[in-house]
C-alpha positions, 0 to 999 in steps of 0.5 A, spaced: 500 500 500 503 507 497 504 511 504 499 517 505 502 524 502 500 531 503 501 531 510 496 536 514 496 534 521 491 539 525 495 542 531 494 547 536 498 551 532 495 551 525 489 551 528 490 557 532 493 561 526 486 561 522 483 563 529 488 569 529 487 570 522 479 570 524 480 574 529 483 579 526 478 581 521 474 580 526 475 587 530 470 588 536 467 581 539 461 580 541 458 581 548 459 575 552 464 572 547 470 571 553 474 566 555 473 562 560 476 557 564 472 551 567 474 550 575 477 544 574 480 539 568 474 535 565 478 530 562 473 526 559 470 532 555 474 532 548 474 537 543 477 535 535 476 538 528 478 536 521 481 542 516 474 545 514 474 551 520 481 550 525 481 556 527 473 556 530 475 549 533 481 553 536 477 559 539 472 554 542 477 551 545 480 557 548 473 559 551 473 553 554 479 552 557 481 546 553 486 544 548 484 542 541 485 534 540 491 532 536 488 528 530 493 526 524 489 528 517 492 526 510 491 523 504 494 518 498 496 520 492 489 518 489 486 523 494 483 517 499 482 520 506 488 517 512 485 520 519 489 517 525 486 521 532 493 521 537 490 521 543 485 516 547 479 517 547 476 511 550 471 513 554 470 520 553 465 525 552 467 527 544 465 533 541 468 534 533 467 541 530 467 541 522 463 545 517 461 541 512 463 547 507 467 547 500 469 543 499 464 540 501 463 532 499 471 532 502 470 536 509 464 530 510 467 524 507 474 527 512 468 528 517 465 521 517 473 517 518 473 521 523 467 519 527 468 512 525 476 513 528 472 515 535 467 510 534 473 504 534 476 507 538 470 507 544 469 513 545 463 514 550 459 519 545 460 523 540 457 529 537 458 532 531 459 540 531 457 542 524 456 550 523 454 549 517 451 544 514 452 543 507 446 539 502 440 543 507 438 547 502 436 540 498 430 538 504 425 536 499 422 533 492 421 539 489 421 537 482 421 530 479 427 524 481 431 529 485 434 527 492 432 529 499 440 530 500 439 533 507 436 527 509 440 523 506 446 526 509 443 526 516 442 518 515 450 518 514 452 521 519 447 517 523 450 511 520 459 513 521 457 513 529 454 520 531 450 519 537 448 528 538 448 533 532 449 541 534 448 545 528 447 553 527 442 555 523 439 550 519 437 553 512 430 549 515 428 548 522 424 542 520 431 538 518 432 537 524 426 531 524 431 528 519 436 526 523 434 519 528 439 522 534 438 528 538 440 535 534 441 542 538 440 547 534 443 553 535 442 561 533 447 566 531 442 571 531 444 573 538 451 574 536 448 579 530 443 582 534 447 584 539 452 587 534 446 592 531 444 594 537 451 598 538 451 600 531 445 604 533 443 605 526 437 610 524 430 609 522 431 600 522 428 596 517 429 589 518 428 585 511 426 578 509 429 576 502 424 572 501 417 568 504 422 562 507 425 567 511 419 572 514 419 568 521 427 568 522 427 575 520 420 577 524 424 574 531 430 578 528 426 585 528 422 583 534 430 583 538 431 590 535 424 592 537 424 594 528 419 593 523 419 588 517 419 589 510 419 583 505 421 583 498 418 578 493 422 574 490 422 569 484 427 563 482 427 562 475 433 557 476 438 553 482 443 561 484 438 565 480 432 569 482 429 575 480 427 581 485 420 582 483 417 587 489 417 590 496 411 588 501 412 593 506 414 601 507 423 602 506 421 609 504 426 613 507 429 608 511 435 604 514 434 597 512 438 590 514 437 585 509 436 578 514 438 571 511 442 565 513 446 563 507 450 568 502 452 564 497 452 567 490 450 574 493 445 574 487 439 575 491 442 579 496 445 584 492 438 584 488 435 585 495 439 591 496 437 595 490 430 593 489 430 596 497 434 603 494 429 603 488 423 604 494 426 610 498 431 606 503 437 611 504 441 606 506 442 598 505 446 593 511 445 585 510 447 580 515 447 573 515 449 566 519 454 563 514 458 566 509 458 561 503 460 566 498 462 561 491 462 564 484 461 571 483 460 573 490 466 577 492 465 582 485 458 582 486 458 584 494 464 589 492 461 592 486 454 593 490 450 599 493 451 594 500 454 598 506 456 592 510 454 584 510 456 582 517 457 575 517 459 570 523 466 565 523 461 558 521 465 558 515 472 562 514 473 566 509 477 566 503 483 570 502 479 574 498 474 575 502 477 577 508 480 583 504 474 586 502 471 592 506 465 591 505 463 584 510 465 583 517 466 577 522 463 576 528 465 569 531 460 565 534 466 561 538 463 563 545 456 561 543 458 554 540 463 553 546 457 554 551 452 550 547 458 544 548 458 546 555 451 545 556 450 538 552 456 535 556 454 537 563 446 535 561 444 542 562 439 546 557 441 548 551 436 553 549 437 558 556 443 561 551 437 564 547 432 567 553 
């Protein structure tokens, strides 16, 4: 059997050279998003990462007061997969961060090796800390011989040996009812909400950019004690969409576009001109998970966008963290509670009281 190449083994120090990276753009942290040392080492709480997002598993580590978990990760020369964890985990109560993001069928296969590594190597649980979960917009048969690739994945990572599952804002709450195990669902609209509040900005309206999202963005502007407004929107095919009118008085108003995911940042950018093009004096955005594939950078830059705030669930690209126009706000305080709680068999759900 050939050797494994590309070495990429997942340290402390690489992993804390992303977190930095991310911290850097970062600027300001959200309220309540300090370090925090546990009053005693629990050394049966153990917390690893595949490549996908080092630098939040290291910053959730931190809050904590944990090191990250040593896991060796490579690959042979025809891209197969080596995983290897470098710690005994038997017994423990193992927690494994990983975004399923681009590129996304390789962070999940990475992913699936590592839960069957803990499984194999007893440990007592294991959740699965997705922050992004990849396939979620696939979540029904919308169209003929089409799969329901959410479900699907669901039952993989049900299948490699998950036995708990804690995501963030799941592109629809109703996939948590795909998985057979325990799912934690956690929201980054604190994190965001508490970031508004101090910009204080004049005369808010707080805007869904479609039908999909008016509950989200109605919790949203109920936190900011703001007015809603939707834009109806019409997709004509997969990343395209036609902006088709305003429900809702923007006229002379800042508005603040509320979405999960930018992706192509074709809807957002449309959103915010359609908004302009009603009386809005001035366009802001926010969203849990910064995808930003394809044309997204160019289009965000080139926009009439004042700022897209966006949180760490996925990290940005070189590219990314160079343009003015989006902030990051870090949700490692929020995920690291969230964890705190699950290990401890307290409630998850006092983090959104």
């Amino acid at each position: 059997m050939d050797a494994p190449t590309k070495p990429n083994e997942v340290t402390a120090a690489a992993a804390e050279a992303t977190a930095e990276t991310t911290q850097a753009k970062t600027g300001e942290q959200p309220k309540g998003e300090k370090k925090q040392t546990p009053s005693r080492r629990d050394d049966k709480l153990r917390i690893f990462c595949g490549t996908s997002n080092p630098g939040l598993a290291k910053e959730v580590c931190d809050f904590l007061g944990l090191p990250l978990g040593q896991t060796f990760l490579t690959q042979f020369s025809d891209g197969e997969i080596y995983v290897q964890i470098l710690e005994n985990v038997r017994g423990a109560d193992v927690f494994v961060i990983q975004p399923t993001c681009d590129p996304v069928s390789h962070n999940l296969v990475q992913l699936l090796l590592i839960i069957d590594a803990l499984k194999r190597a007893s440990a007592r649980r294991i959740t699965v800390v997705i922050p992004y979960f990849g396939y979620a917009r696939q979540d029904r048969k919308d169209k003929p011989r089409v799969p329901i690739s959410s479900k699907l994945v669901a039952d993989i990572l049900t299948t490699a040996g998950a036995n708990r599952a804690l995501v963030v804002d799941l592109h629809a709450p109703q996939i948590q009812g795909f998985f057979n195990i325990p799912v934690d669902h956690l929201f980054a609209s604190p994190v965001l909400v508490d970031h508004f509040r101090r910009q204080n900005l004049p005369n808010l309206t707080v805007v869904s950019p479609d039908a999909g999202g008016v509950e989200r963005a109605r919790f949203f502007a109920k936190k900011m004690d703001a007015p809603m407004a939707i834009v109806d929107k019409r997709r004509t095919e997969i990343n395209v969409t036609e902006v088709m009118n305003v429900i809702g008085d923007v006229n002379n108003r800042t508005c603040l576009i509320l979405d999960d995911i930018v992706d192509t940042a074709g809807t957002l950018v449309k959103t915010a001109q359609a908004l302009l093009d009603a009386g809005a004096l001035s366009v802001y955005a926010c969203a849990s998970h910064a995808v930003l594939s394809g044309p997204a950078l160019e289009r965000i830059s080139k926009s009439n966008l004042k700022e897209l705030v966006v949180t760490n669930t996925i990290p940005l690209s070189e590219a990314g963290q160079k343009e003015p126009k989006i902030k990051v706000l870090t949700i490692a305080g929020l995920i690291a509670r969230a964890i705190q709680s699950i290990h401890e068999e307290t409630s998850v759900s006092k983090l959104f009281n």
